[in-house]
C-alpha positions, 0 to 999 in steps of 0.5 A: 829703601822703601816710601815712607810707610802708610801709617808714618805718613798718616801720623805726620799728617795727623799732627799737622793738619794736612789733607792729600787731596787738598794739603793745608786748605780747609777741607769741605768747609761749612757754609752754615752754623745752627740758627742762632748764628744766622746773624752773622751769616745774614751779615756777611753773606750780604756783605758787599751790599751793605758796605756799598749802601753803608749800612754795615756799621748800622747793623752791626750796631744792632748785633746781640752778643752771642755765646759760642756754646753751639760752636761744637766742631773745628770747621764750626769754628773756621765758619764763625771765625771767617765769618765774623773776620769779613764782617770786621773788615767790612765794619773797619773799612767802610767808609774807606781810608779817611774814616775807618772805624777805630773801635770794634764794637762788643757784639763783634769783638767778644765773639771774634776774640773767643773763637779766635782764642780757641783756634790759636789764630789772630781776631782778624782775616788772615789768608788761612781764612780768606784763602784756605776756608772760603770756598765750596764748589758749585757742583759739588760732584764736579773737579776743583778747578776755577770755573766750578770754584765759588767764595762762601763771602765776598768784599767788594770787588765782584769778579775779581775780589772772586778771582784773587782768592781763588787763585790764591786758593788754587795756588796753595793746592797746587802745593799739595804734592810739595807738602807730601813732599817735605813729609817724605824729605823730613823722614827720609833725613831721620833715616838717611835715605838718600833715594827718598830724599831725592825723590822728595825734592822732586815733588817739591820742585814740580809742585812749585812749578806748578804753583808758578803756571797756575798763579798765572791764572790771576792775570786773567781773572783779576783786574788790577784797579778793581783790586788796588782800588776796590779789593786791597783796603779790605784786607789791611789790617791794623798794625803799621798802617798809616790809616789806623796809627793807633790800632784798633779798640777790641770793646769789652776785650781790651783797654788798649787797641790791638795791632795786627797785620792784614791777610798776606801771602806771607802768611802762606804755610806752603811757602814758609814750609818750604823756606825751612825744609831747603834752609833758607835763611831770612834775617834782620827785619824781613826774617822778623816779619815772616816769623811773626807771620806765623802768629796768623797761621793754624797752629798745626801749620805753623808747628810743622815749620817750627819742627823743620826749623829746629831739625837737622838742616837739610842744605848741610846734610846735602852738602856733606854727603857728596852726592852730585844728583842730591845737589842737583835735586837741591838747586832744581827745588831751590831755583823753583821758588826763586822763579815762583817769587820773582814772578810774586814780584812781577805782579805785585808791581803789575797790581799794587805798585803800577795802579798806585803811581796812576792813582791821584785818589783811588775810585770807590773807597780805595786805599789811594796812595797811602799803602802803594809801598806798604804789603797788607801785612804791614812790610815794606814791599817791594825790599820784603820781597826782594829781599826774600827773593834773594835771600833765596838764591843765595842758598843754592848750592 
């Protein structure tokens, strides 16, 4: 049988915004919008500062409430929405986890929930902002790798709130291959090609090998205390979080407060893309929450996984045509993220659970000890991915 022809391919990436150079990021995100947004770019491209002098809140005090009749384009759009969500972050948790804010003033609210509402994500920082739009190259003629990498905002945390996403960033390009992969795997399933299927699966296993080696690069790039103590109170949300119990007041939005989970690894398009092509099955309360963590993603995304979910299941196909090297290709690509999450899990324990136990208050506004056990997106951590874990090993074969 032959590759999945150039226009089928183009036509599956179409439909669920897919790049081949850089596969579910953002690309060439903007770093500018017209001048009548120069207030929330002023903000959030000085945002560290100002939360470090506390003088966010007082300047968000101050903001007009403007329109989004010169937000044109999509990548317009993820500019204002990745903006006006580092700056909320900023304004909720500046005084660190003893006094966050419990009402998001209208200035912010009302913008952040229209464009929220025309992008069909979440008003909060989810990680297809913080991960997937807040980046650019520093030479731009120069290859993706960490040295030419750049955020387009910054939380407080200098070197290495720089190198956890971008690290998180290069993790989800190394996914790249594995998106193509699950393409070629879906099309080839309508057609029965076993060739292609096999071949698919391949892309999709190296790819998470790949991811593998290159989360590695955040041991080197990322200090532990500075992210649990610095970094990780910025990118909790405000659902199941025992600093805002009662969530979080939208003004001039809503007259009651909004719960929403922070930016998780959970909200990864890859990684959920990749449970539903090899028919992992995650039930009870872990697969609740990485169902409702598809809400924080494009919609784009979260589509391709809802139409693998609703597909034919690959696991059954492999299983009933007795197909020795399609098994072996199964197992190979399953085994693959099984590692790729017991290293997750590795580091977890390295960055959130060992600096918690150590922490008797954390330095600098950080979180202490209230989320040592609690993910950003509000699970309950180390079960959630061990649970995860194992609920993928389980479906080898």
């Amino acid at each position: 049988m032959e590759t999945i022809s150039r226009a089928i391919q183009q036509a599956y990436f179409s439909a669920f915004h897919i790049s081949e150079e850089v596969g579910f990021l953002l690309e060439d995100p903007l770093t500018d919008l017209p001048d009548y947004y120069r207030v929330w770019l002023d903000l959030a491209n000085d945002l560290t500062h100002l939360i470090e002098t506390h003088q966010l809140r007082d300047m968000v005090h101050k903001m007009p409430v403007l329109s989004l009749e010169y937000l044109t384009t999509h990548r317009e759009l993820r500019l204002a929405h990745l903006a006006l969500g580092f700056i909320s972050m900023g304004y909720v948790w500046q005084e660190g986890q003893h006094a966050p804010a419990e009402i998001l003033p209208k200035a912010l609210a009302v913008p952040y929930w229209l464009v929220s509402c025309k992008l069909g994500l979440p008003p909060i920082l989810t990680y297809a902002d913080s991960v997937l739009a807040n980046w650019k190259l520093k030479d731009p003629t120069g290859d993706m790798e960490i040295e030419n990498m750049d955020l387009i905002f910054y939380l407080p945390g200098g070197k290495s709130c720089r190198g956890f996403f971008i690290v998180s960033l290069l993790v989800e390009m190394a996914a790249t291959s594995g998106i193509m992969g699950v393409v070629e795997v879906m099309h080839a399933m309508k057609i029965s090609d076993l060739i292609a299927i096999h071949r698919g699966l391949g892309k999709v296993t190296e790819s998470l090998r790949e991811m593998k080696e290159t989360f590695k690069l955040m041991h080197s790039h990322v200090d532990p205390s500075a992210f649990h103590g610095t970094l990780r109170i910025f990118v909790s949300g405000w659902r199941d979080n025992p600093m805002l119990p009662k969530g979080l007041l939208y003004e001039g939005v809503s007259k009651e407060p909004v719960f929403l989970s922070g930016g998780s690894a959970a909200q990864s398009s890859a990684i959920q893309c990749f449970d539903a092509l090899l028919d992992i099955q995650h039930e009870g309360d872990t697969g609740a929450f990485l169902t409702r963590m598809r809400e924080y993603m494009p919609p784009a995304h979260r589509q391709l996984i809802e139409t693998l979910i609703a597909g034919p299941s690959l696991r059954d196909f492999i299983m009933s045509c007795s197909s020795s090297e399609l098994c072996q290709a199964y197992n190979s690509c399953v085994s693959a993220l099984v590692d790729l999450r017991n290293y997750h899990l590795n580091t977890v324990t390295r960055y959130i659970i060992v600096p918690g136990a150590k922490a008797m208050g954390c330095p600098f506004r950080g979180v202490g000890n209230m989320l040592n056990n609690t993910g950003t997106g509000g699970s309950s951590l180390m079960v959630f991915l061990k649970n995860v874990r194992n609920n993928t090993q389980k479906a080898l074969i």
